[in-house]
N, C-alpha and C positions, 0 to 999 in steps of 0.2 A: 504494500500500500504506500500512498505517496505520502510525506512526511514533509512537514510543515513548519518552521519554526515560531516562533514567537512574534506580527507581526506579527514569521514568519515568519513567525509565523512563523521563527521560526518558528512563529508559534507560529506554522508555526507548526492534536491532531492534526496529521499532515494529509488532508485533503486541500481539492479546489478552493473549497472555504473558509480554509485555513484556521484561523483559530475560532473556538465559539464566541457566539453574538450572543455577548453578557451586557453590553452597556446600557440595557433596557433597565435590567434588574440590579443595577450595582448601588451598593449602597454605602453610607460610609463607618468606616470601622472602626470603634475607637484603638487609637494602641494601649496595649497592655503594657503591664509594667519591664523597665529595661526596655531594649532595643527590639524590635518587632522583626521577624523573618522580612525578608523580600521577596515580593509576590505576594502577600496580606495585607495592602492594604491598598485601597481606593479614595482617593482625597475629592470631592467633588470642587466645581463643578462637574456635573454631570452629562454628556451631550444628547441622552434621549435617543427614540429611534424614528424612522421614517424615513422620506427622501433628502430629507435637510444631510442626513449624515453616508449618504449611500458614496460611493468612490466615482471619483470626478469623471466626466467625459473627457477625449482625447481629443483635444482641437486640431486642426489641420497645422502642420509647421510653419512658421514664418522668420521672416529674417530676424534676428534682437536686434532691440532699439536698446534696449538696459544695458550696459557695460557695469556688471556686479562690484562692487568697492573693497570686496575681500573674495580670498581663494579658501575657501575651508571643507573638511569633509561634506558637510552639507550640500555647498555648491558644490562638488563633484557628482556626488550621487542625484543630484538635479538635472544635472550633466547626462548623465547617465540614461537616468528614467526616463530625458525625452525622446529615446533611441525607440521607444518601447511605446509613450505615450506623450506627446509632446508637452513639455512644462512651457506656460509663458513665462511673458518678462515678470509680469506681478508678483511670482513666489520667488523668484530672484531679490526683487526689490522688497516683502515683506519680512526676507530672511535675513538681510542686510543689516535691515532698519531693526527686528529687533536685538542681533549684533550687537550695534551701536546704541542701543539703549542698554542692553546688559553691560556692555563695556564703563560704560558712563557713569549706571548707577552703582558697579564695583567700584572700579577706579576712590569714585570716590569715599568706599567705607574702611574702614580707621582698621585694616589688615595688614600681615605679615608682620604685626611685632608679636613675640610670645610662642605660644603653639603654633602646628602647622593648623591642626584643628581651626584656631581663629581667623585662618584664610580657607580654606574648604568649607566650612556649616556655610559664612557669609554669599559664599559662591553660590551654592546650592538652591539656596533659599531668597538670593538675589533673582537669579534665575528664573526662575518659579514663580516669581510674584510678576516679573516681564509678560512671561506667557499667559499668566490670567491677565494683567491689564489690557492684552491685547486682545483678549476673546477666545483665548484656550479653554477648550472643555474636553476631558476624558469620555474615546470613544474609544471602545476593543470589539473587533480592530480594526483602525484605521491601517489601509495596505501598503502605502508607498507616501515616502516623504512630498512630493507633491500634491497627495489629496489632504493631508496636513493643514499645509500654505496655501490649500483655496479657500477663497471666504465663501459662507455659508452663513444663511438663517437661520441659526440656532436659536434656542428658548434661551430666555432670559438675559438674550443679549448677546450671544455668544455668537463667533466670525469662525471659528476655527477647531480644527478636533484633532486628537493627537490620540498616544498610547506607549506602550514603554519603548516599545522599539522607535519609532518619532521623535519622542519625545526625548527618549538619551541620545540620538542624533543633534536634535538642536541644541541640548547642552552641549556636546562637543565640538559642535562647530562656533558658539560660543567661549568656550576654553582652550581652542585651538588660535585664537585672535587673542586673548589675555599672557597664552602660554604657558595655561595651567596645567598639569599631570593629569589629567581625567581620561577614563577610558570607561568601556563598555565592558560588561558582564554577560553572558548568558546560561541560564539553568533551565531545569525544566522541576517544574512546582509538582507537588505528590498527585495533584489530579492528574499529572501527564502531558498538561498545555506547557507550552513554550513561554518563559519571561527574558526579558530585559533590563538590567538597571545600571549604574553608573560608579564607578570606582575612583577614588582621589588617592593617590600612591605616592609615597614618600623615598627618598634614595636608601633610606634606611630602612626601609619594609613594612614602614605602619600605611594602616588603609583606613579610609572611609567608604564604606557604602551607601547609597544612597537611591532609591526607587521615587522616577518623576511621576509613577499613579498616585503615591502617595505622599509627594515633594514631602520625605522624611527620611531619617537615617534610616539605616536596614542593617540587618546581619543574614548572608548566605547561610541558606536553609543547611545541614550539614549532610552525608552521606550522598556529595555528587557525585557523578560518573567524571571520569578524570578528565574528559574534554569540557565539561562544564567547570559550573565557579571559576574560572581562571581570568584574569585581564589579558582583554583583547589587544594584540597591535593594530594598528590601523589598517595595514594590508587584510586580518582577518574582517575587520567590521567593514571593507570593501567588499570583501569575499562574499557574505553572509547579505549586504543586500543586493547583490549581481543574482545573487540566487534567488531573493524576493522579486530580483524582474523578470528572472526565468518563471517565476509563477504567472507574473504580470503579463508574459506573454504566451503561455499556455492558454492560460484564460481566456485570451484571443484570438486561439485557433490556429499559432503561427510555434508550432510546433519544433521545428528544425531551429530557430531562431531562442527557444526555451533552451532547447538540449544545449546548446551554445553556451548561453548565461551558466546554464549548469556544470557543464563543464570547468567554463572559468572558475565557477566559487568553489569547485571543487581542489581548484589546484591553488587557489587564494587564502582559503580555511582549510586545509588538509583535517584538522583535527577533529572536524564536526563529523556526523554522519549522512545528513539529511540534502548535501547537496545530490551524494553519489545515490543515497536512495531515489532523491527523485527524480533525475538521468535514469537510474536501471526502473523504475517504473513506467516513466514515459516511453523507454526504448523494447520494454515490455509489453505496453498495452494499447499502442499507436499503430495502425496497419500500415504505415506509410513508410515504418521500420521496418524493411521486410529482409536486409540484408542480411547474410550470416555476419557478418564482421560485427551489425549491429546486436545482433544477438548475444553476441559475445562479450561484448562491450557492457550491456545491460547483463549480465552472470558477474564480469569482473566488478561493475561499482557495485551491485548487491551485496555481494562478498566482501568487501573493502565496507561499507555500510555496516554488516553483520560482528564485521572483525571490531569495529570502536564499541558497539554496541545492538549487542542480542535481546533485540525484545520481538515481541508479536509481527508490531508492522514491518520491521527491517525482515523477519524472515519470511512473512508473508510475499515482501518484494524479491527474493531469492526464489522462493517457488516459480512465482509467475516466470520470472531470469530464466529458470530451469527451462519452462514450457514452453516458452518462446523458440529456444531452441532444441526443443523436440526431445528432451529430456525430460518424459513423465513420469520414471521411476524417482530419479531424484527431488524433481516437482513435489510426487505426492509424498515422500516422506518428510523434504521437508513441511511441506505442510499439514504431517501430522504432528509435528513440534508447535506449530504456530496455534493449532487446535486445543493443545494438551496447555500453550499459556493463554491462550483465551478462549475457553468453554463455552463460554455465554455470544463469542461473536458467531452470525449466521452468516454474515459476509464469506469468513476461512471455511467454516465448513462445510459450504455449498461451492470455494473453491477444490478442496479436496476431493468432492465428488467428482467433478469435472477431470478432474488428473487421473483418477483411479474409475472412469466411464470406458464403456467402448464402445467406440471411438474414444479416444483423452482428446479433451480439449484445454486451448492454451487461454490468456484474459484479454487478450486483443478487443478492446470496446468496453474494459470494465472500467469504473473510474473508481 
């Protein structure tokens, strides 16, 4: 199955839809006492649901008139996603302005004497106050850093809708302009969805965490898998959203042009699983994959998937690998493993019928 991260998404379940559409029902939580895990908690505003928060249309290209005022992760990944869905000049120019506004109302707070602490909380929480002035409201999930920085009707005033993955984006391309130590985090929470949140790192090894759903300190959940809780370099937090526009263009029907993104974030983020899963299930379940070379390709990222991390979906997308290339013996065993970790899913075990039918069949059309 295809695997999703946080955003993306990664979160993200890693279906089409990537992560669940919570923001209806999100509520706010108070924190408990001491430092609250990351990924519990939801600070409102809240963005609601309907077409106000639905992901933006793709306008036709046109030349830029905007000449951007800084170069930051943000503007590249703006960059990027209009490859896929054209970004105007507007979220260039709204991503700028709040920059400069973050910039401005740092600059001027009474930091860097004392603790590092006294320059990170102030960062953080600078931050955060920019984004709500501006009409940020928490939506999960917002898909792509341009449906972010489009304005929208939102309730109660609200222009704009974010989420952790977005949302640790635009602090870093804010702290990437200051020249602060911040980087991105990714885990996946006990329900199984994909998080995001932001890390302040010291040369001496002390950290601060911090989650923009809940513009609050955090502490990483503990018992991650080793490619999880880590601080990202920036080539992986390139990685990890190349592979949200490989969704972005799956989405789209532009298939060969996904496998592509996925490729790349696969060799960007080496560490994750979920870009090469979802390469071997695209390459798995797409009839228009029909080459052996392709086949094989989709068995190798499955396997490579499998190897960081053995769960349900990852071995479910090795099945399908198998079948693809006409390999039903293998197919179906593994997906009596996949069955034996998830009992309760009908999905795997109406795939194993299929492998072990005769005729076997492979998931060519499944999504």
């Amino acid at each position: 199955m295809k695997n999703v991260s946080a955003t993306l998404a990664l979160a993200l379940a890693f279906a089409l839809t990537a992560r669940p559409m919570w923001a209806a029902t999100l509520t706010a939580n108070p924190a408990p006492r001491g430092i609250p895990e990351c990924g519990s908690m939801y600070a409102p505003p809240f963005a609601g649901s309907g077409p106000a928060v639905q992901p933006r249309t793709c306008p036709a290209p046109s030349p830029r008139a905007y000449k951007p005022k800084f170069q930051t992760i943000g503007h590249e990944i703006l960059t990027e996603e209009s490859l896929a869905c054209f970004v105007p000049d507007s979220a260039f120019e709204l991503l700028d302005s709040l920059i400069e506004k973050g910039r401005d109302k740092y600059t001027l707070l009474p930091t860097g004497s004392g603790s590092w602490e006294a320059s990170a909380t102030p960062f953080f929480e600078t931050m955060g106050q920019v984004l709500l002035e501006a009409g940020f409201q928490l939506y999960i999930p917002t898909e792509t850093l341009g449906d972010a920085l489009t304005n929208r009707p939102l309730q109660a005033g609200g222009q704009h809708i974010a989420d952790c993955d977005t949302g640790s984006l635009l602090y870093m391309s804010m702290a990437e302009v200051l020249g602060l130590p911040v980087s991105m985090v990714e885990i996946k929470l006990r329900s199984g969805s994909g998080h995001s949140y932001l890390r302040w790192s010291t040369s001496a090894g002390q950290s601060m965490d911090w989650d923009t759903n809940g513009r609050s300190q955090c502490t990483t959940p503990p018992g991650q898998p080793a490619w999880q809780g880590r601080t990202m370099s920036r080539t992986e937090v390139l990685g990890y959203t190349r592979g949200l526009r490989g969704l972005l263009q799956q989405k789209k029907g532009r298939n060969q042009e996904a496998a592509a993104d996925y490729r790349a974030a696969a060799k960007m983020y080496p560490q994750s699983p979920w870009a090469p899963n979802n390469l071997a299930w695209l390459l798995a379940t797409r009839a228009e994959f029909d080459r052996p070379a392709e086949a094989s390709e989709a068995v190798d990222n499955a396997l490579r998937a499998v190897s960081i991390e053995r769960d349900a979906n990852n071995l479910d997308t090795l099945a399908c690998a198998h079948a693809r290339k006409g390999d039903f013996t293998s197919a179906a065993a593994v997906a009596r493993d996949v069955v034996a970790l998830a009992p309760g899913n009908e999905a795997f075990k109406q795939r194993l019928k299929k492998f072990e039918a005769s005729p076997p069949t492979n998931c060519v059309g499944q999504d």
